[in-house]
N, C-alpha and C positions, 0 to 999 in steps of 0.2 A: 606137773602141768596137765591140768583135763583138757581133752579136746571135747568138742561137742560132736557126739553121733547124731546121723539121722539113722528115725526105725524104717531098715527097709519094709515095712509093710503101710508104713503110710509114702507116698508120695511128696515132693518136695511142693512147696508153696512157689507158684508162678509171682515171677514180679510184673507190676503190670506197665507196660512201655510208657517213655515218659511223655507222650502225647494224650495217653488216657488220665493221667494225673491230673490234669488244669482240672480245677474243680470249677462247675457250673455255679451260674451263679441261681441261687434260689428265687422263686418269684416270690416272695415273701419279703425278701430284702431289697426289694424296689421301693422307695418309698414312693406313695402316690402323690400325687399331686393336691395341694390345698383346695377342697372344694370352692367352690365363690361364696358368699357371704349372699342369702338370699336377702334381699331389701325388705322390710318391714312395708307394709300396704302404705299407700301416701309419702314416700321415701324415695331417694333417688342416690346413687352413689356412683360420686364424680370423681374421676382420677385427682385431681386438685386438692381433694377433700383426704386424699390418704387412705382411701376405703369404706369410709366411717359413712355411716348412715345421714342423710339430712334429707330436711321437709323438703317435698316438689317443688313449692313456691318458691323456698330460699334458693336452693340448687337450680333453679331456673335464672332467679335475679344476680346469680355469683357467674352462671355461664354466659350470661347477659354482657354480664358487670367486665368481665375477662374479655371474651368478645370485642368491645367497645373501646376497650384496653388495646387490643392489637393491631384495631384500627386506626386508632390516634397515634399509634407508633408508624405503623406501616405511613399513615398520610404525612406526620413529621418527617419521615424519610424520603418520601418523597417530594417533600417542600423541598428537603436539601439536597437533594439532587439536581430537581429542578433548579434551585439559586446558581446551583454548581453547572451547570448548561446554560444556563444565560450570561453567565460569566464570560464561560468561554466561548460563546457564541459574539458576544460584543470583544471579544479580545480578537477571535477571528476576523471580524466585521473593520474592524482594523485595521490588522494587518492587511485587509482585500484593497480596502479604502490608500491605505500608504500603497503597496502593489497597484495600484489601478493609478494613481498620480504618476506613480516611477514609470509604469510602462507609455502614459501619455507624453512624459518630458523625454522619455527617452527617444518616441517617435517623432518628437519634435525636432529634438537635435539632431537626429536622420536626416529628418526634410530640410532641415538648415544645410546641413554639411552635404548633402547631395543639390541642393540649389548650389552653394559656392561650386562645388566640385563643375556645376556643369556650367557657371560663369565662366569659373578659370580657362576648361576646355574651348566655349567659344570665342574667347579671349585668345586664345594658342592656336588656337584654327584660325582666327584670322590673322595674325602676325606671321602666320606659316605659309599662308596663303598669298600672301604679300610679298613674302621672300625671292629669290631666287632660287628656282630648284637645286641646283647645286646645295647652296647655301641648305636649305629646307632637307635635304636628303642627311648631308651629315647629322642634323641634329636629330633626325628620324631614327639613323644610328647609334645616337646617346640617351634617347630617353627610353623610359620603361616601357615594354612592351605596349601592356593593358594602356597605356597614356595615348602610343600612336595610335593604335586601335580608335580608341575613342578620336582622335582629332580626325583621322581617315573620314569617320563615319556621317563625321557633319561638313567636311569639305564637298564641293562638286565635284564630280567624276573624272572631268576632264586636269582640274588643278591634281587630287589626288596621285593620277595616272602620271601626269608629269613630273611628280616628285620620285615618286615610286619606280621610272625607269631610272634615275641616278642612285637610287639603293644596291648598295652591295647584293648581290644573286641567296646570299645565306638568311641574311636579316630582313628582303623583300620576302622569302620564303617562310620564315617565321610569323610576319606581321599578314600574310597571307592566310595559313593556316590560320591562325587567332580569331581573325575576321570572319574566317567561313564558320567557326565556331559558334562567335557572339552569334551571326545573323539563322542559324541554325537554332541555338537556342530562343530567339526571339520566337522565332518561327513556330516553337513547341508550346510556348507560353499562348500566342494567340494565337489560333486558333480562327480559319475562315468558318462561318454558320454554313452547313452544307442548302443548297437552295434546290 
């Protein structure tokens, strides 16, 4: 089996680190870039056209011709868009129109059922008023708060007062508070003009 010597009189060959190996790239092996195609005198060269050379006049009436092309798209697009907002602007128009009937029937029936409401009241105010306070106080006791409230308010002072000392000390306490409440809130709603 040979081995290989080295001649001690030459030196050994350095290997060169693997960072210096990436080889460069050559500028030779760049390829350049396609120079542009200079237009022939009278010639005009339109992207549209593929590169290719064509007369001033044609290449003007083709940019024309395109041009005129993307504004008949554009304005057909916005024909329809426009159709498509009148649409829904009348479907809107609509729905305001049903909405604005609903909200008038509905404020109607407010003012009906708050007329009754306050028929009934002075209808109970005066049957209450009529009463004998005894009599007037029990039933003071059985109805709903907000209902004496309201009859209290249209009674005279003097009738109210008399009912009101035959109520129980817990339910005149109640229908007291209540009261000072409503006539507090009223009080916040109007409002005197300072003079």
């Amino acid at each position: 089996m040979a081995t290989a010597q080295t001649d001690p009189a030459k030196p050994a060959a350095k290997t060169p680190p693997a960072a210096a190996v990436k080889k460069k790239a050559s500028p030779a092996a760049k390829k350049p870039a396609p120079a542009k195609k200079a237009a022939p005198p009278g010639t005009v060269i339109l992207p549209s056209t593929g590169g290719q050379p064509e007369p001033a006049g044609r290449a003007m009436l083709r940019l024309l011709n395109e041009r005129r092309e993307a504004v008949r798209r554009a304005e057909a697009r916005l024909k329809r868009q426009r159709a498509e907002l009148d649409k829904l602007k009348a479907e809107l128009d609509k729905r305001l129109a049903r909405l604005t009937k609903l909200q008038k029937d509905i404020q109607a029936l407010l003012a009906q059922a708050k007329k009754r409401r306050s028929a009934r009241i002075a209808h109970l105010t005066g049957v209450l008023s009529n009463m004998q306070p005894e009599a007037a106080a029990r039933l003071f006791e059985a109805l709903e708060l907000d209902l004496v409230v309201a009859v209290i308010m249209n009674m005279q002072g003097r009738q109210a007062g008399r009912i009101m000392a035959r109520v129980k000390p817990k339910r005149a306490a109640q229908i007291s508070t209540r009261l000072a409440e409503v006539k507090r809130r009223r009080q916040t709603r109007i409002k005197p003009r300072p003079r």
